[in-house]
C-alpha positions in Angstrom: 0.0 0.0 0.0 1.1 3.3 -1.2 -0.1 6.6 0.8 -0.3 9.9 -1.7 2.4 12.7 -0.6 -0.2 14.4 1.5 -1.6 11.4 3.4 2.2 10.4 4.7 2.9 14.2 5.7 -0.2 14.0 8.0 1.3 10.5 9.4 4.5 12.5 9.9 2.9 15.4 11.6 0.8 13.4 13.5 4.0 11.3 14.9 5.8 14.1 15.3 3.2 15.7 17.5 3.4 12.7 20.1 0.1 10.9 18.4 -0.5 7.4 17.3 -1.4 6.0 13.8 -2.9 3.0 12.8 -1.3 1.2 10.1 -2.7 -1.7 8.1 -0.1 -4.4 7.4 -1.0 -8.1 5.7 -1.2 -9.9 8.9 -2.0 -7.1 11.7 -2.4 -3.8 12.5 0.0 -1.8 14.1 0.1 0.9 16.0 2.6 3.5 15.0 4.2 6.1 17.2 8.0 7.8 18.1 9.6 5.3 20.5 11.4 8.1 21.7 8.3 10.3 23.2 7.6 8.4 26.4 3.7 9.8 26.1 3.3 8.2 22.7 4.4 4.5 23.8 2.4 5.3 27.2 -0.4 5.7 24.9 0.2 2.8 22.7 -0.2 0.8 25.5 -3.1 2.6 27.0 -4.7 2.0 23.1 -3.7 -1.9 23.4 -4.8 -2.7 26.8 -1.5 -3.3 28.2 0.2 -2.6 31.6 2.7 -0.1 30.8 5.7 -2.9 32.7 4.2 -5.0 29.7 6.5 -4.6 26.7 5.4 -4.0 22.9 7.4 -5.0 19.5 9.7 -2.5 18.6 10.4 -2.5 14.1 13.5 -1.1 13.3 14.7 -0.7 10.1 18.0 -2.1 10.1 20.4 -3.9 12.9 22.5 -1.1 13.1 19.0 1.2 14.8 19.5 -0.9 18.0 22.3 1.3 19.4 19.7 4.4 19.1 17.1 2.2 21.7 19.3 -0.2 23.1 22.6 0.6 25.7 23.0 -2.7 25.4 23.1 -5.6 23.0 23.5 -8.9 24.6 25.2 -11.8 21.8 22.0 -13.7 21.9 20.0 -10.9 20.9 22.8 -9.7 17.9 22.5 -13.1 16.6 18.4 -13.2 16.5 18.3 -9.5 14.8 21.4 -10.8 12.1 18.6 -13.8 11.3 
């Protein structure tokens, strides 16, 4: 699915802003929103009905993104993400 030029600038400014979009996939939908902005994942899992201590999937877009969320990779986990 492609979005027109004007449809992913909203998504954009809506992420931006701290919101959440909803984003069709083939198998699910996810819920997208700046994993940086503590209020956005807050309300990510306020939307999903999920204790906050309860973690959520994280998509990156490469294996070299993990040292912007991550202090720490164990081995274990570097081999999964190189899968």
């Amino acid at each position: 699915m492609t979005l027109p030029a004007a449809e992913l600038e909203r998504v954009v400014r809506v992420l931006r802003a701290g919101g959440v979009v909803a984003c069709p996939t083939e198998t699910f939908v996810g819920l997208l929103a700046d994993a940086a902005n503590q209020a956005a994942v807050e309300r990510v899992c306020q939307l999903k009905g999920r204790d906050a201590g309860n973690p959520i999937a994280l998509l990156l877009p490469s294996i070299d993104a993990l040292s912007l969320v991550a202090a720490e990779v164990s081995a274990g986990a570097r081999a999964l993400a190189d899968r």
